[in-house]
VMD Tcl script that draws the C-alpha trace (Angstrom):
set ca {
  {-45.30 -133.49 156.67}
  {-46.88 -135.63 153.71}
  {-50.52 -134.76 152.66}
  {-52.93 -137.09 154.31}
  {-55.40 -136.47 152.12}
  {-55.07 -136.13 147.97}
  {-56.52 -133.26 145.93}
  {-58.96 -135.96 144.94}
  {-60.06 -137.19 148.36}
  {-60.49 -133.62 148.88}
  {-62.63 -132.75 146.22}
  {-65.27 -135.25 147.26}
  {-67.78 -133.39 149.52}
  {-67.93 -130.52 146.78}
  {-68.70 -133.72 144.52}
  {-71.28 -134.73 146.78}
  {-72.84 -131.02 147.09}
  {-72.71 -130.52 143.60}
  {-74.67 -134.24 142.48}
  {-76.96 -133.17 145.47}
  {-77.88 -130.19 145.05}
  {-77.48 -129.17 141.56}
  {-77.42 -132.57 139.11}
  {-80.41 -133.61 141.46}
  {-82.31 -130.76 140.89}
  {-81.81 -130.49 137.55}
  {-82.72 -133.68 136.84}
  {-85.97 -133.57 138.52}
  {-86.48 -130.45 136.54}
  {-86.18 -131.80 133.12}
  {-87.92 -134.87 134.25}
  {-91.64 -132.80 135.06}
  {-90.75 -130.71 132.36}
  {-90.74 -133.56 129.70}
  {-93.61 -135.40 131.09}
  {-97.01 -134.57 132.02}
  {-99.47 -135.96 134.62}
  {-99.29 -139.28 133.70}
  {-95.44 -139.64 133.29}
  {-95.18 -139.77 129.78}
  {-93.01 -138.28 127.41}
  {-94.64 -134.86 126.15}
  {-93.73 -131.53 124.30}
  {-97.26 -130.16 125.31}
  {-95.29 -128.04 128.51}
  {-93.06 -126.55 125.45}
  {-95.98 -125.60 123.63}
  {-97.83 -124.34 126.17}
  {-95.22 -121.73 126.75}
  {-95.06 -120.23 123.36}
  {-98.66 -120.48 122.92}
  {-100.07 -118.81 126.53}
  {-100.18 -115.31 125.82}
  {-99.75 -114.20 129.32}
  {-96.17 -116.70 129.70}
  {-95.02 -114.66 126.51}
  {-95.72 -111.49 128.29}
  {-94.45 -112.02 131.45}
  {-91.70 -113.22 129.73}
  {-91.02 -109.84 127.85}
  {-92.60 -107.88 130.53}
  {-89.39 -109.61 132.64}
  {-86.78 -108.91 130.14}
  {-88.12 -105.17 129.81}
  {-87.98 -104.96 132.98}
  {-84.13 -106.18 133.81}
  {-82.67 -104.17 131.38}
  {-84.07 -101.00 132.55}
  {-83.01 -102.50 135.64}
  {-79.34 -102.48 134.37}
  {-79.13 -99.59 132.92}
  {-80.06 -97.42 135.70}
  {-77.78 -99.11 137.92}
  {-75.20 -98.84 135.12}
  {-75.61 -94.88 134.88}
  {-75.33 -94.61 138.15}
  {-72.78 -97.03 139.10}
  {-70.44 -96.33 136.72}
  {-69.66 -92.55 137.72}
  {-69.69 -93.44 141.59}
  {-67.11 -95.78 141.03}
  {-65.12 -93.85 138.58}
  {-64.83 -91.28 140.73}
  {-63.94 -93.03 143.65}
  {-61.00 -95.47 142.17}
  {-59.40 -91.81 140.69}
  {-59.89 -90.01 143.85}
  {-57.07 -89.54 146.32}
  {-58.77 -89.81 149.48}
  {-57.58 -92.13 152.39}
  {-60.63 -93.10 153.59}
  {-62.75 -94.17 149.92}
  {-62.76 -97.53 150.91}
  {-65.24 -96.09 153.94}
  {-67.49 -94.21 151.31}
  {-67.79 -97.69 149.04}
  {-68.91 -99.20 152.30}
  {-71.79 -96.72 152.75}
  {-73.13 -97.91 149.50}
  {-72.40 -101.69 150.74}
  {-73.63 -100.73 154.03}
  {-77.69 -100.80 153.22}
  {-76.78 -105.06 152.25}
  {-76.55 -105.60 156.11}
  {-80.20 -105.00 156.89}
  {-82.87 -107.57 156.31}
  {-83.91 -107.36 152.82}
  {-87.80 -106.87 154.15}
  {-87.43 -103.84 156.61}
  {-85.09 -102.26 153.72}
  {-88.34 -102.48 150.61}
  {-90.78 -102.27 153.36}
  {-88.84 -98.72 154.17}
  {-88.47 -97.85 150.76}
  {-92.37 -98.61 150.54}
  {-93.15 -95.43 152.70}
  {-90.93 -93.74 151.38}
  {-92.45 -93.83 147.74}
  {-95.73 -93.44 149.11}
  {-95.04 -90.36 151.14}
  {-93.40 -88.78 147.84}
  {-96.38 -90.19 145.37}
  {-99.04 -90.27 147.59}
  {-100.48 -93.52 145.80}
  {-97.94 -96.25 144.99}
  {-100.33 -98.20 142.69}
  {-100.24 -94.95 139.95}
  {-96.26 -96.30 139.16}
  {-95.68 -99.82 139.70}
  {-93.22 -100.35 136.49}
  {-91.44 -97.14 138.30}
  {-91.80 -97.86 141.87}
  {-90.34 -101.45 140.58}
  {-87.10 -100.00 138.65}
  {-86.31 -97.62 142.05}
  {-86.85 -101.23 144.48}
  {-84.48 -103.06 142.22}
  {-82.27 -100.57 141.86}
  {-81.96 -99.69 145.26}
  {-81.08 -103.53 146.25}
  {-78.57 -104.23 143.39}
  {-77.01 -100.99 143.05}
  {-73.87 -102.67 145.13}
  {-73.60 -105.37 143.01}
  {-72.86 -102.77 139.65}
  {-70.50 -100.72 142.46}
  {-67.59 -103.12 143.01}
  {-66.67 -105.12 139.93}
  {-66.56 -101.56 138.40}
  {-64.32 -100.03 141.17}
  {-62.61 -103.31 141.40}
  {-61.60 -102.96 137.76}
  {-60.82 -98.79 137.48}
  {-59.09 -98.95 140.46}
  {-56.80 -101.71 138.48}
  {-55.92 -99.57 135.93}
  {-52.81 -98.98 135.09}
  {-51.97 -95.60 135.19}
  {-48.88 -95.48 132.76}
  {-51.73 -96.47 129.78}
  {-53.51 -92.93 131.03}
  {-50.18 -90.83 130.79}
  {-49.30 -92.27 127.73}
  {-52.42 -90.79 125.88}
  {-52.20 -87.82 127.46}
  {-48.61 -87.78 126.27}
  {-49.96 -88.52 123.11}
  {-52.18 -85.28 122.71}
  {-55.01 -87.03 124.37}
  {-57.89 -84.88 125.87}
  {-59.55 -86.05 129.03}
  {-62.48 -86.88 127.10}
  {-60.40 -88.92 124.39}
  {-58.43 -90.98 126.94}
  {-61.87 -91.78 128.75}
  {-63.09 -93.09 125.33}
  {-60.21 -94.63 124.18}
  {-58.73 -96.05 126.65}
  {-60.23 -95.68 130.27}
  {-63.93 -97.45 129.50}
  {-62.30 -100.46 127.00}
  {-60.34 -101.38 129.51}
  {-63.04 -100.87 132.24}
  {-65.41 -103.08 130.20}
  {-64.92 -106.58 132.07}
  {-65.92 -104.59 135.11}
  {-69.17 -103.70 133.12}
  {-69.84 -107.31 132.06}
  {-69.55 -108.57 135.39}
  {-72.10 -105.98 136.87}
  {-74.40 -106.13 134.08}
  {-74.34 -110.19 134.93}
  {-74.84 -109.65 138.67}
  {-77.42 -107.34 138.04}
  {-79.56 -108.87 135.00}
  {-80.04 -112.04 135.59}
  {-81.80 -111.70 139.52}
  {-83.46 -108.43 138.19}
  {-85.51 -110.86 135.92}
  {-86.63 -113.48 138.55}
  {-86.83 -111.33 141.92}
  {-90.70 -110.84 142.06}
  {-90.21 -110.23 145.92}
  {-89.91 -106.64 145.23}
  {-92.68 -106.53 142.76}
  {-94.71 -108.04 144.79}
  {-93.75 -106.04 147.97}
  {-93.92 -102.72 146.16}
  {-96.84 -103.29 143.94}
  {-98.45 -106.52 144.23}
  {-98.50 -108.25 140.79}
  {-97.04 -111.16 138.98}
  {-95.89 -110.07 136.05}
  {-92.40 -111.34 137.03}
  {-91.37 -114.87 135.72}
  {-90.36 -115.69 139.06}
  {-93.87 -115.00 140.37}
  {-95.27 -117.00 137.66}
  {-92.96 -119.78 138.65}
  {-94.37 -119.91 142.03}
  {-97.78 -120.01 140.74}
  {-97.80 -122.65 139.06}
  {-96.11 -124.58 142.05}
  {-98.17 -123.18 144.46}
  {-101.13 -124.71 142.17}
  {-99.52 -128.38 141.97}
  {-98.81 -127.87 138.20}
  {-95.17 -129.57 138.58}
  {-94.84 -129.69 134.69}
  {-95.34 -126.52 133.49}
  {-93.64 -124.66 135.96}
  {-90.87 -126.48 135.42}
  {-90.85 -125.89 131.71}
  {-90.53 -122.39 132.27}
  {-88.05 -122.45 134.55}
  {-86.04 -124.98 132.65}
  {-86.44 -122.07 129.76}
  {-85.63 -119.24 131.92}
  {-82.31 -120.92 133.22}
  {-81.59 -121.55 129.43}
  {-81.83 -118.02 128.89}
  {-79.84 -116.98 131.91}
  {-77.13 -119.88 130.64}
  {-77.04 -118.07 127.11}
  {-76.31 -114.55 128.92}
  {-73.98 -116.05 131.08}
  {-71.77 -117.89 128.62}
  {-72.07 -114.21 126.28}
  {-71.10 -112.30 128.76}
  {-67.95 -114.33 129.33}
  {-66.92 -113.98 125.85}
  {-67.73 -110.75 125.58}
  {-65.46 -110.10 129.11}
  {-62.88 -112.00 127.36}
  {-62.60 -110.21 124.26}
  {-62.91 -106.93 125.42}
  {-59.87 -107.67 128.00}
  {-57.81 -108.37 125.10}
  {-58.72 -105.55 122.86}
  {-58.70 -102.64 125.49}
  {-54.67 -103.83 126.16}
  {-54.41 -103.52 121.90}
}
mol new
graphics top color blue
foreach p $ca { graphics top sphere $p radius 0.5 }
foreach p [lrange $ca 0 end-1] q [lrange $ca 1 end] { graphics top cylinder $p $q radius 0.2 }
display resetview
């Protein structure tokens, strides 16, 4: 039967979703973040956002914050699903769904539980915000660290782990030298899914400890305030910095791919 419709015809509603939804947006974006009240052409947004003090912090508060983020979910993560892709049980894909299992309940009763909780073991959850933060975020992304890292050690191929051992390798050796460079893109990936919400979700923050230290929070108060312009400077900033880890993290994936098969 011939194809009624070409691979071009049928690329045109993504076409359409992507000029709607994502040029559109963007364009709007750099348009208030260029101009000020007035309309006119300005660099005074720019400025502002090196020269506030509190943007700066928020901003390194934010980054602080995400990679302490990622590393806890890394240490964890990482063993979980290293133990589970070597295991040689019939049912692991059930135990990888209890840790996916928590992503099926609303997102509020699951903090708003984890609220109690913390306050029952603390007594006063405003003592630890920084921690009480770390334990929120980690609790929601840990999943998203879990998979590409059991997707990729459960890829491995095996014959690369006999041959060390065949070479005099120790179980610690082959781990080093072979196991976690070739389990690497799996680490990119989660340090990617993890990193880059960790430093805009302020819905945690703000559930757990009410603040806005967050750049997302201080996103939404700017908007919330009518200040179009600035708010959209910083986010225009904070999407370059997400675009810089993203496009690293690529390379990084790719490289490593090729050097852990060397």
């Amino acid at each position: 039967m011939k194809n009624v419709f070409s691979r071009r015809q049928m690329g045109i509603p993504y076409g359409v979703f992507l000029a709607f939804f994502v040029a559109a947006p963007l364009i709007v974006l750099f348009y208030y973040a260029f101009t000020n009240g007035s309309g006119q052409f300005t660099l005074n947004n720019l400025k502002n956002f090196f020269v506030d003090p509190n943007t700066m912090g928020t901003l390194c508060y934010s980054i602080v914050l995400a990679v302490t983020v990622t590393l806890v979910c890394l240490v964890i993560a990482y063993p979980v699903a290293y133990i589970l892709a070597g295991s040689a049980l019939k049912r692991k894909g059930v135990i990888l769904m209890l840790f996916v299992l928590p992503m099926w309940i609303n997102f509020t009763l699951r903090i708003t539980a984890l609220k109690e909780i913390l306050s029952l073991i603390e007594g006063n959850l405003a003592f630890h915000p920084f921690l009480n933060t770390v334990i929120g975020m980690t609790y929601d992304f840990l999943p998203f660290m879990i998979l590409p890292l059991y997707t990729t050690l459960s890829r491995l191929d095996s014959s690369l782990i006999e041959a060390a051992g065949d070479l005099g390798a120790d179980s610690f050796q082959t781990f080093i030298k072979v196991i976690f460079p070739l389990s690497i893109p799996g680490i990119v990936s989660g340090v990617s899914m993890v990193f880059l919400p960790a430093m805009t979700n302020y819905v945690v923050l703000d559930m757990l400890y009410n603040s806005t230290y967050i750049m997302g929070s201080l996103i939404g108060s700017y908007f919330s305030a009518y200040d179009w312009h600035n708010g959209s400077m910083i986010a225009l900033i904070l999407l370059f910095i997400i675009g810089i880890v993203a496009v690293v993290s690529e390379g990084n994936d790719t490289e490593n791919t090729g050097r852990g098969l060397v």
